[in-house]
N, C-alpha and C positions, 0 to 999 in steps of 0.2 A: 906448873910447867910453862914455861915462855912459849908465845906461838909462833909456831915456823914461819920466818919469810914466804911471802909469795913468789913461785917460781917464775921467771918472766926471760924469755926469749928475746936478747935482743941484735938486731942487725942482720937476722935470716928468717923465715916463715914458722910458724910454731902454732900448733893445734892444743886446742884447750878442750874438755870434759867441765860446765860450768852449772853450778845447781844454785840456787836461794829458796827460802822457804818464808812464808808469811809470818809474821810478830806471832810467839805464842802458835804457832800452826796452824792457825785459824783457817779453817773451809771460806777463802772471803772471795776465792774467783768463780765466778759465776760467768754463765756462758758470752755473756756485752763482754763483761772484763777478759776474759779469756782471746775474744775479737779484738778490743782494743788494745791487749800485750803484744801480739802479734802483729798490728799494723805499726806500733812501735819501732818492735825491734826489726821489721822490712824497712822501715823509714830510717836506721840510724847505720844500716847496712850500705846505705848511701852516703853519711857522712867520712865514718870510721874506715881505717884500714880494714875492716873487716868481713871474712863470706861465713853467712852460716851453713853449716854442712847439715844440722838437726835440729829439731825442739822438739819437746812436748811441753805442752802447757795445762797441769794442773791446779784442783781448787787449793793447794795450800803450797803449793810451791811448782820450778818450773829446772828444763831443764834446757842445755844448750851444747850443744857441738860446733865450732867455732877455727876458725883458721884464720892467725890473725898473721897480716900481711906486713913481710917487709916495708918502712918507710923508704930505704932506696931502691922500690920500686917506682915511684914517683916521684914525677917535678914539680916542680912552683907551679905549673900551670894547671895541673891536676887539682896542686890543693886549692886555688882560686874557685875552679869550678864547680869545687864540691860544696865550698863556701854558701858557693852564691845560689845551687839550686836547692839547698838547702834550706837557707836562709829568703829565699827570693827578692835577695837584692847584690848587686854589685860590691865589691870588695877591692880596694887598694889597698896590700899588704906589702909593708918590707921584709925584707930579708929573713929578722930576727923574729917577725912575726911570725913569717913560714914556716922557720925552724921549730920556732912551740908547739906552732900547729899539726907537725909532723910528728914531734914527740908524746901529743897529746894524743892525737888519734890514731897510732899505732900501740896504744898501751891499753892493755883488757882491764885493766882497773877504771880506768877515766870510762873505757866500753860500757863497762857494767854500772858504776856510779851514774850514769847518765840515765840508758836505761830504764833502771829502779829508782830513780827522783822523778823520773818522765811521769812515771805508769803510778807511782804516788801519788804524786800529785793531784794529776787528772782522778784516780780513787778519789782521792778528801773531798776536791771538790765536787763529785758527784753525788760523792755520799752523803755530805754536808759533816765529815769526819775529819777531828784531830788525830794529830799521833804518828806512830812510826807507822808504816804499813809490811817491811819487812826488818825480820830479824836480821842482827846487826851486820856479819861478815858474809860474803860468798865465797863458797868451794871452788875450788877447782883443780885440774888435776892435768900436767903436760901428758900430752898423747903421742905415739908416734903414726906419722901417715901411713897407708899402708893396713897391714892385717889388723892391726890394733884398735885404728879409726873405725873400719868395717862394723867390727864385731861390738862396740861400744856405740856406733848408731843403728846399729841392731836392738843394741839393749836399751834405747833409750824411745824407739819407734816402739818397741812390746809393751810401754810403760800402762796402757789401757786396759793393755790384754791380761797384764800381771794383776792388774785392779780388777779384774772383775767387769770393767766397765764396757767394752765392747768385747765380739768375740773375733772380730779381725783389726789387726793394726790400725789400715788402712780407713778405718769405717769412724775413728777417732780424729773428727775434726781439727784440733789445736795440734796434732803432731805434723812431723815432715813429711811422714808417709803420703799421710792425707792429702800436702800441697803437690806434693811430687805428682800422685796419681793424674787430680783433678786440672793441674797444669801441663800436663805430659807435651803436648805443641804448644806452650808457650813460653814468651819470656821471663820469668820470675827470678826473684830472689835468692834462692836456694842453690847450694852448688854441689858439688860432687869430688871438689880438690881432693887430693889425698887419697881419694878408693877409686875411682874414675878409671886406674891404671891395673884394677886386679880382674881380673877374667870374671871370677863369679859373680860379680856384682858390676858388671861395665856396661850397661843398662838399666834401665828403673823394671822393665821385667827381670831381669837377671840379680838386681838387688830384691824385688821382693818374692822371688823365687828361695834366695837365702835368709831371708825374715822368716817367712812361711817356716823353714827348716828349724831354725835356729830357734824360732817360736812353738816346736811341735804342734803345727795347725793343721789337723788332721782332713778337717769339712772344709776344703774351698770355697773360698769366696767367687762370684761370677765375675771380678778383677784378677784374678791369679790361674795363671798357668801354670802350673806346677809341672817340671821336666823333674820326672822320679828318676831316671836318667842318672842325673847329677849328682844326687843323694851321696854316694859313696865316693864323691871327689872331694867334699869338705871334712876337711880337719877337725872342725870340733863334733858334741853328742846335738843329735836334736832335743829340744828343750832343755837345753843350758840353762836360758834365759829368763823360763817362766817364771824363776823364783829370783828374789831379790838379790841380785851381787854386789856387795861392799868395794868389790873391787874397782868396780867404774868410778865410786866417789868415795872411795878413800887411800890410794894406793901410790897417791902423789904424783908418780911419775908411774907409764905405765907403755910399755914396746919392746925390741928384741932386747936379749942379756946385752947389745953394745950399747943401745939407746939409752941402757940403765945405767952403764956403766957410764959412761960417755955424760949423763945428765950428775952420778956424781962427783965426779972430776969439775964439771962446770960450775957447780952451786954449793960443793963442799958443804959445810956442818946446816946449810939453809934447809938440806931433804930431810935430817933426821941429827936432834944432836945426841952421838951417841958415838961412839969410838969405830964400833961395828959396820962397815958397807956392803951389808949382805944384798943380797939379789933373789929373790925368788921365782919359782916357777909358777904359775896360774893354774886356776884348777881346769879349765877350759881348755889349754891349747898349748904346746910342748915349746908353741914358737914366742910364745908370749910374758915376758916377767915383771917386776915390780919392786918397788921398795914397799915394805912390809908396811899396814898401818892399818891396825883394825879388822882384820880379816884371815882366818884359816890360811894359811900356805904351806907350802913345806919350801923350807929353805935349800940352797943347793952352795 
């Protein structure tokens, strides 16, 4: 079966669901590597059109919630300066130069190819290791801002919790959660685009008040206030989440039935080639659909 083009957003803002896993799945991140993926990808959040909204960074592979930013949102002089603190030196660019560099860093493939050559790299050479370090292509998956974002950096903050490996989100270093908490008054990295505008989550208390739910975390942590309160204002079951959903990274395209629809209008036989442009509904949430791919639905 030929594989599907990469969906790609261009000339307006578009949110990405982005995963990779290591060569073979190898357990090869270890806790330094785990620190050094992540001073990475904070370091190239400054080059790139790009905010991260998530991560979790596991030993065989990682995850990413991502909002990649219009290029005409910026000038010539933006892209000099990101140039140059980047690179820590001065730049005189023409025109045509700009122009690449705009197309360049507003594109989640060049995002990610960078990234994953970066954090290779620096790997081999520590290790004193040849070879590929990840396996070959990366997932990903258009999102829409909004409820959709919310509940898939939900599910991508519980990735710990779903391992076994801690028994709160928030207590898992390498995730968002974890930055979020520990950075609460400062200035970091991390953003909030795209859920920042929903009630239940328009705080970092307020989002991890819907974690906790969404996680069926019964024993609070001494970080969480839990407002029982609010329990029967959310849309979806508590512990949705606990178990592994195909949906977040397999579902291609993933937000209301217009977003669906609307995405295949836009990309045509690129989401699925197949005569069919069916639409599903999600197991989670009446507001939420998808194009089918790998995963239980029921079609509508």
């Amino acid at each position: 079966m030929a594989r599907l083009r990469r969906l790609k957003i261009k000339g307006s803002d578009a949110y990405y669901h982005v995963m990779s896993r290591t060569v073979g799945q190898e357990f090869l991140l270890r806790n330094n590597e785990k620190d050094k993926f992540v001073e990475i990808l904070e370091d190239l959040s400054n080059l790139f059109f790009v905010k991260v909204i998530g991560f979790s960074v596991m030993s065989n592979h990682f995850h990413l919630l991502i909002k990649m930013e219009s290029v005409q949102h910026f000038d010539n002089e933006i892209i000099t300066n990101r140039m140059r603190d980047y690179y820590n030196r001065e730049f005189i660019l023409s025109n045509a130069e700009i122009y690449k560099l705009k197309e360049k860093l507003g594109d989640i493939s060049e995002y990610m190819k960078l990234l994953k050559q970066k954090f290779a790299l620096w790997y081999n050479k520590q290790n004193n290791r040849k070879g590929h370090f990840w396996s070959d292509r990366f997932k990903s998956v258009l999102i829409e801002n909004g409820e959709s974002l919310l509940n898939c950096l939900a599910y991508i903050d519980l990735n710990s919790v779903r391992a076994d490996i801690t028994t709160y989100p928030e207590d898992y270093k390498w995730s968002s959660i974890s930055y979020r908490i520990k950075n609460y008054d400062q200035i970091f990295f991390l953003s909030m685009d795209g859920i920042s505008d929903i009630s239940k989550a328009n705080s970092i208390k307020g989002y991890l008040d819907y974690l906790y739910f969404t996680g069926d975390i019964q024993n609070f942590s001494p970080n969480s206030r839990m407002i029982k309160e609010k329990i029967d204002s959310y849309l979806i079951q508590p512990g949705i989440f606990r178990s592994k959903a195909n949906i977040f990274s397999n579902s291609i395209v993933l937000g209301s039935y217009s977003f669906v629809q609307d995405s295949y209008e836009k990309f045509g036989e690129s989401i699925l080639i197949k005569k069919s442009k069916r639409i599903y509904k999600t197991d989670f949430s009446n507001k939420i659909f998808s194009v089918r791919r790998k995963y239980e639905s029921k079609s509508i």
